[in-house]
C-alpha positions in Angstrom: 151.7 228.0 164.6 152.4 224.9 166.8 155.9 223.3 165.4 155.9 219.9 163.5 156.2 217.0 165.5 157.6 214.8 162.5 161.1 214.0 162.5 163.8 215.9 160.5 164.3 214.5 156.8 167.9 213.9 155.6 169.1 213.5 152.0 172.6 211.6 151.1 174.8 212.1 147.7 178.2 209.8 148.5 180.7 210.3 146.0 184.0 208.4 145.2 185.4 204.8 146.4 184.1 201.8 148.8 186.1 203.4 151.8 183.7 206.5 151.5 180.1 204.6 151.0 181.5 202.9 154.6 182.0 206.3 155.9 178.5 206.8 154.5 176.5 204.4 156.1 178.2 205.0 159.5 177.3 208.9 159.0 173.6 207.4 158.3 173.4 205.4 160.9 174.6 208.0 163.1 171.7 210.4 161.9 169.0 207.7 161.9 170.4 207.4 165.5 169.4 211.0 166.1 166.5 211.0 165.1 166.3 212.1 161.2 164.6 209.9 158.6 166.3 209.5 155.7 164.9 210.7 152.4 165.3 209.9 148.9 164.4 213.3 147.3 166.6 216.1 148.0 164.2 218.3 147.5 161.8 217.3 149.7 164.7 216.7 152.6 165.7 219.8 155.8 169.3 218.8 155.7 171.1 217.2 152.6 174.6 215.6 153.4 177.1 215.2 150.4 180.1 213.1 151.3 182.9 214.2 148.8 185.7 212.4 147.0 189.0 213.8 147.0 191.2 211.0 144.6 191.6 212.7 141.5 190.7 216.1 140.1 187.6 214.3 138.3 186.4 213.3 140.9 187.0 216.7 142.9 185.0 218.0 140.2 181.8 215.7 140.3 182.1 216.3 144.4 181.9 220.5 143.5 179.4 220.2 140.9 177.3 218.1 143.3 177.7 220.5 146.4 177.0 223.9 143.8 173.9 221.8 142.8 172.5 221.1 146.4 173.8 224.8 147.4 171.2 226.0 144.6 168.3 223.7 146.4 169.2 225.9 149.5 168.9 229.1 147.5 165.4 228.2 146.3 163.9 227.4 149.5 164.0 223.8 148.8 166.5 222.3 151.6 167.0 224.7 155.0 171.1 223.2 155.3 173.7 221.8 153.0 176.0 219.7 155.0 179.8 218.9 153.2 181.7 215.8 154.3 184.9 213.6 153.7 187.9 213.8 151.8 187.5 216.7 150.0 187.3 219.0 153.2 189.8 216.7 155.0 192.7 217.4 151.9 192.3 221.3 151.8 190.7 222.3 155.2 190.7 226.0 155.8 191.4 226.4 151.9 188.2 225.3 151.0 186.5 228.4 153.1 185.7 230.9 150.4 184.8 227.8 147.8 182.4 227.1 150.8 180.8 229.6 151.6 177.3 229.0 150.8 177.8 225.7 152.7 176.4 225.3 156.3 178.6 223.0 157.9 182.3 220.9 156.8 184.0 218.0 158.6 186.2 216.0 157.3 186.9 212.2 158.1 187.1 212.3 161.4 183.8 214.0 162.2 181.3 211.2 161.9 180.0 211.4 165.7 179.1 214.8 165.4 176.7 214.4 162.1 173.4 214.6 163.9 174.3 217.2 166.4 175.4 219.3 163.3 172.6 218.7 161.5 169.9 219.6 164.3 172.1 223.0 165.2 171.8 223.7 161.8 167.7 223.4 161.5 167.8 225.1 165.2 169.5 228.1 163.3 167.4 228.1 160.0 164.1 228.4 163.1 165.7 231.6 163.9 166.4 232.6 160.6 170.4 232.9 161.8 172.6 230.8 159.7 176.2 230.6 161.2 178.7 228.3 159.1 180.1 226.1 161.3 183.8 224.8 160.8 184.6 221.1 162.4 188.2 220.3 162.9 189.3 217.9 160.4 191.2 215.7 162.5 192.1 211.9 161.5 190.1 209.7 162.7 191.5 207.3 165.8 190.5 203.9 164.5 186.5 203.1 165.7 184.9 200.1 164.7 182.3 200.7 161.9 179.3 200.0 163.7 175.0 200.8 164.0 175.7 201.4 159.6 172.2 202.3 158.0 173.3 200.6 154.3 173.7 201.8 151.1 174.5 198.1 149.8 171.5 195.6 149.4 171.4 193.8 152.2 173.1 190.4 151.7 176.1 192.0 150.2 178.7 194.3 152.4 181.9 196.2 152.7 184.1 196.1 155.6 186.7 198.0 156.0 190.0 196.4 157.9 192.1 199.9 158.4 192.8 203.2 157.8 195.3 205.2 155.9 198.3 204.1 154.0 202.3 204.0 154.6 202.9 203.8 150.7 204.7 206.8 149.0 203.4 206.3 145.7 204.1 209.3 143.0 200.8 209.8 141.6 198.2 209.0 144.9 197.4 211.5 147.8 195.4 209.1 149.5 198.6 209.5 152.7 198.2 213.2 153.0 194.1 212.7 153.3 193.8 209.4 155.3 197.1 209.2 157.4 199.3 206.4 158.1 198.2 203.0 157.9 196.2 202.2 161.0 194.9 198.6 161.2 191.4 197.8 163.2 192.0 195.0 166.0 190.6 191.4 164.8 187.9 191.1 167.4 186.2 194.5 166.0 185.8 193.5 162.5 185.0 189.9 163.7 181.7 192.1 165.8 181.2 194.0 162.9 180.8 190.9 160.6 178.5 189.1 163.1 176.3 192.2 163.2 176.0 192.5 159.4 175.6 188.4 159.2 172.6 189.3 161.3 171.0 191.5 159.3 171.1 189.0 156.4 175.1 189.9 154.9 176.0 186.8 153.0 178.8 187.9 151.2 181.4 190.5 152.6 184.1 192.5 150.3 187.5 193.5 152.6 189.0 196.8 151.7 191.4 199.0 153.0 193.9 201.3 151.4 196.3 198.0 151.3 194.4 195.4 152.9 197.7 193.0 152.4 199.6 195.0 155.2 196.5 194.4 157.7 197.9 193.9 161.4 201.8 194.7 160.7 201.0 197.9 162.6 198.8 196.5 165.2 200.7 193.1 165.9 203.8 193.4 164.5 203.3 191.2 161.9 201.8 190.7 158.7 198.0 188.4 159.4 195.7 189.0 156.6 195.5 185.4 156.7 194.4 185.0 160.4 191.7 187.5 160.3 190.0 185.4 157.1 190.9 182.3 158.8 188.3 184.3 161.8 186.0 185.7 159.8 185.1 182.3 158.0 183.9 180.9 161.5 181.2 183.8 161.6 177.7 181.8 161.1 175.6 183.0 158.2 179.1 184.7 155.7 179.3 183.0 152.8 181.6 184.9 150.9 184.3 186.6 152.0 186.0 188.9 149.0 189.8 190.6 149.3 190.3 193.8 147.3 192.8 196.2 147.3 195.6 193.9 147.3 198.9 195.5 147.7 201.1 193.0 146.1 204.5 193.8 148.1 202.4 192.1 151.3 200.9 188.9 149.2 202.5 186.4 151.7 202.8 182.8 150.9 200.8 182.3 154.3 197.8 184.5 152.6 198.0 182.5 149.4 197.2 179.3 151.1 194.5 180.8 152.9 193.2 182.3 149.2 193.5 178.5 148.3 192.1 176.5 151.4 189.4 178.8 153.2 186.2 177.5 152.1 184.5 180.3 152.1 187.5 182.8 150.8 186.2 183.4 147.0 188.8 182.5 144.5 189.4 186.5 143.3 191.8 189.0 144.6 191.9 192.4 143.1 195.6 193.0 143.1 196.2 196.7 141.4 199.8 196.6 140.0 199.7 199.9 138.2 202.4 198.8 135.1 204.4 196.1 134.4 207.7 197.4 133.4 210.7 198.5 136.1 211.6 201.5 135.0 207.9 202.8 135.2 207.6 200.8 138.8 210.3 202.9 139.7 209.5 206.2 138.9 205.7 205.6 140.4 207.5 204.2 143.7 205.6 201.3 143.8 208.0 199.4 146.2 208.1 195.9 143.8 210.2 194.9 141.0 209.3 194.3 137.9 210.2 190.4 138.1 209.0 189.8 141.9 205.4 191.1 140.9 205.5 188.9 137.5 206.2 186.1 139.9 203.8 186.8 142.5 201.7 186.5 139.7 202.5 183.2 138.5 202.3 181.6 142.0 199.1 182.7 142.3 197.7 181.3 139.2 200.0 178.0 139.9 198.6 178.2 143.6 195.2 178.9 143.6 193.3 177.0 140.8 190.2 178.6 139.1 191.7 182.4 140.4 190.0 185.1 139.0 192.4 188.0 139.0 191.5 192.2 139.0 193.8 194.5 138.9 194.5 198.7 137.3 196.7 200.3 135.4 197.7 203.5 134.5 198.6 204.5 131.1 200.4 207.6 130.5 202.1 208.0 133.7 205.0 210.8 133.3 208.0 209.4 131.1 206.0 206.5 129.7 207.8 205.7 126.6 205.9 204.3 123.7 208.3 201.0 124.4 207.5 201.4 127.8 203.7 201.2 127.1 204.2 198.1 124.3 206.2 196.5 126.9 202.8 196.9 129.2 200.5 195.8 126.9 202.3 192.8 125.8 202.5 191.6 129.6 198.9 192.1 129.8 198.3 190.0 126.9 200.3 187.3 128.6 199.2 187.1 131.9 195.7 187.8 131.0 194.0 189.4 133.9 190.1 188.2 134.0 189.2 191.8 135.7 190.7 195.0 134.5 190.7 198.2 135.1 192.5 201.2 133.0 193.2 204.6 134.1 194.6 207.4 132.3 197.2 209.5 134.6 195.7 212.5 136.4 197.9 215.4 137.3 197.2 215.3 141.0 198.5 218.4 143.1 201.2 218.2 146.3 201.5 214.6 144.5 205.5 213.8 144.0 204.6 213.3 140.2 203.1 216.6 139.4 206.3 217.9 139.1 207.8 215.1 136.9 209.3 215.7 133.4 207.8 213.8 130.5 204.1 214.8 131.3 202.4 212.8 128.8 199.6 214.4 126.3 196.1 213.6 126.9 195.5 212.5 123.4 198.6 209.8 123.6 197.0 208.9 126.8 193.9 208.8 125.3 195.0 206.7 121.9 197.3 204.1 125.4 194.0 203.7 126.8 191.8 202.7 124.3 194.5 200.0 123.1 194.7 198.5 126.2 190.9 198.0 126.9 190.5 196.9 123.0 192.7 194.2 123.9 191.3 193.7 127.0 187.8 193.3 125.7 189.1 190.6 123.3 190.8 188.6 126.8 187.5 188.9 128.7 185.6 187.4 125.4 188.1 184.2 124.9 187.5 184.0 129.0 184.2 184.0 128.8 183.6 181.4 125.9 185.8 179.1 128.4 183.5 179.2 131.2 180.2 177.8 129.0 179.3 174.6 130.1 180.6 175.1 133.7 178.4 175.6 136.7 179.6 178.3 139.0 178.1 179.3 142.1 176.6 183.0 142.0 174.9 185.3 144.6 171.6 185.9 143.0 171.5 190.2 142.6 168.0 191.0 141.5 165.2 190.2 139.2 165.0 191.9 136.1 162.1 191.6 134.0 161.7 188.1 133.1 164.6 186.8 134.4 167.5 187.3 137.3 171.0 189.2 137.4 173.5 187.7 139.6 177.2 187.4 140.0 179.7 184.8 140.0 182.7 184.3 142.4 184.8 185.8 139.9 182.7 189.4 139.9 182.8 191.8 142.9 180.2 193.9 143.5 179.9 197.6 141.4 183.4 197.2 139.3 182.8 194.0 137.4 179.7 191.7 135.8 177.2 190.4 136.0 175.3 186.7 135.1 172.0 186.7 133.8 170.3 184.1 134.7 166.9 182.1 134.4 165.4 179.2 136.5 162.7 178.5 138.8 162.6 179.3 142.8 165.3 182.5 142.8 165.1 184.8 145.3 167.6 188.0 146.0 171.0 186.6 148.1 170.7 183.5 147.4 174.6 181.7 146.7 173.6 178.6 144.3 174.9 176.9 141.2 174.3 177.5 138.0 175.2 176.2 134.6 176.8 178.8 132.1 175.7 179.0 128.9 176.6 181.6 127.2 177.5 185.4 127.5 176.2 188.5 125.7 179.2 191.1 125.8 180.6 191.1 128.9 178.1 189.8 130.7 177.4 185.7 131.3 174.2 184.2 130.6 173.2 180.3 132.8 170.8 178.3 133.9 169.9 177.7 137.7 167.8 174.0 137.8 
């Protein structure tokens, strides 16, 4: 029997945050670099690749159950090689080898050059009918420029991610112990990385990082979020350029007047803050007082007119008091954050919080939870009634049906909403104005002329 000549067929599950569907692509590209084709149906794929989240226990468990599902494909005949990426492997290494062990291949973060040699060993092996598991060395990544991405993301919309790892000691995250140290990308390499996804038809790109605020303090000994948007809005073809991820400890003056006076820098930053109240701030390590972050907050609203502000919370966090928590949701009602997000507090092992007294009941976190996004729903609905009548320019998603789903300035992509919208000559990725008038839930509803 004369062996096929058609490529290899890959299949791709990625799991958790926008820092891992980067890792994704790259790991793509790197395949389709190799030779594979990528394939939508895991059955019908040689190799399947799930790149794991490691954040919070949920989120281990959707990466297991995923992996245990895709190990079953194997078992059936369906898929010759299960291949297990990211964090997950990266934050346990060699304790993950008996969980693993139907598993063909692990590497963790720092792995990505080696996907599509992996991969072919691996169908090489299942020819012979041998099926060694093979360990990679989870070492951290030096910092390479993300480039050669096969995308995940349609195509006029993008992440790009500024650095790696984090320096903050927060109580509750474990993000340090998987990523490292904060390790900032130079300026010139996400300036080439921007030009090549302008090419390809990227209108709007969304900055992340761990803490994109404390981009270049490492690198350049100083703190220049602001100069890298100031070089990124010279790249022909962006049209929106999105900060997330926000740090507020790093929110320079200097970054706010860029926020307010770079054309093409969207009026949104998604700022997580976490709580409100000191004593909380404090025991979560959060590095800011309680009245420097209020007032952060103020000059930005004062500063930067027609700011849309996201940012999380956590409810439930060990030792919140119930005046603690009333004290949090009576800020929130005041400052009135346009985007929210609310988390309940996970129990996160070698996390200096595990071990904190006061753990909180899930049911009173639970009861915190829903109060907060009642009254958030309520915030979003008077915002919302304020924006009819006003024409906002929106980057035009998709067509649904009879009409089109877009989003405004004030919406990044996956986390927040959309616009519906109606009018004559749309097409996907266009950035136009439209007229709002009305909303449906949380969603807007406008008219493009």
């Amino acid at each position: 029997m004369k062996p096929s000549l058609e490529p290899p067929k890959v299949s791709f599950v990625s799991l958790g945050c926008a820092k891992n569907l980067v890792d994704s692509e790259v790991l793509l590209g790197r395949l389709a670099r190799g030779g594979f084709t990528l394939c939508a149906d895991y059955e019908d794929s040689d190799v399947v690749v799930v790149n794991t989240c490691g954040f919070l226990q949920s989120s281990e468990r959707e990466s297991m159950q995923t992996i245990d599902r895709m190990v079953e494909l194997k078992k059936k005949g369906s898929v010759k090689a299960v291949v297990v990426a990211g964090c997950l492997p990266q934050r346990y290494g060699a304790a993950w080898a008996e969980r693993l062990r139907h598993v063909d291949a692990v590497l963790g973060i720092g792995g990505r050059d080696d996907i599509a040699e992996i991969c072919e060993g691996l169908l090489a092996a299942s020819r012979r009918r041998t099926r060694p598991l093979v360990r990679v060395t989870a070492d951290l990544p030096r910092y390479e420029i993300d480039r050669d991405r096969l995308r995940l993301t349609p195509r006029h919309t993008a992440y790009v991610r500024i650095s790696e790892g984090c320096n903050h000691t927060c109580a509750f995250c474990v993000i340090p112990k998987i990523r490292g140290t904060f390790r900032s990308k130079p300026i010139e390499g996400i300036v080439d990385e921007v030009r090549e996804l302008a090419s390809d038809g990227t209108k709007e790109i969304n900055l992340i990082a761990q803490d994109t605020t404390n981009y270049g303090l490492d690198r350049y000994g100083k703190l220049c979020l602001e100069k890298l948007l100031e070089e990124l809005s010279s790249v022909e073809g962006i049209e929106w350029i999105r900060l997330l991820y926000c740090y507020p400890t790093f929110v320079t003056d200097r970054l706010i007047r860029a926020l307010a006076n770079l054309p093409k820098v969207v009026k949104y930053i998604d700022m997580p803050i976490q709580h409100t109240r000191e004593t909380v701030l404090r025991r979560m390590r959060r590095g800011i007082t309680e009245k420097r972050q209020k007032e952060l907050i103020a000059k930005l609203r004062e500063e930067v007119p027609g700011l849309v502000l996201r940012t999380t919370v956590i409810v439930g966090f060990p030792g919140e008091t119930e005046a603690e928590f009333e004290g949090l949701l009576d800020d929130l009602a005041q400052i009135r954050f346009e985007r929210l997000g609310t988390f309940m507090y996970s129990r996160e092992p070698d996390t200096a919080a595990e071990e904190m007294d006061g753990q909180v009941p899930e049911a009173v976190q639970r009861e915190r939870f829903d109060r907060v996004m009642r009254q958030q729903q309520d915030i979003v609905m008077r915002f919302n009634a304020s924006l009819i009548g006003r024409v906002l320019p929106v980057l035009v998603e998709r067509e649904t049906g009879s009409s089109w789903q877009g989003r405004t300035y004030g919406d990044a992509p996956e986390v927040d909403t959309f616009i519906i919208l109606r009018g004559s000559k749309l097409s996907e990725g266009l950035i136009l104005p439209a007229r709002v008038t009305g909303f449906r839930g949380y969603d807007l509803v406008g008219e493009v002329p």
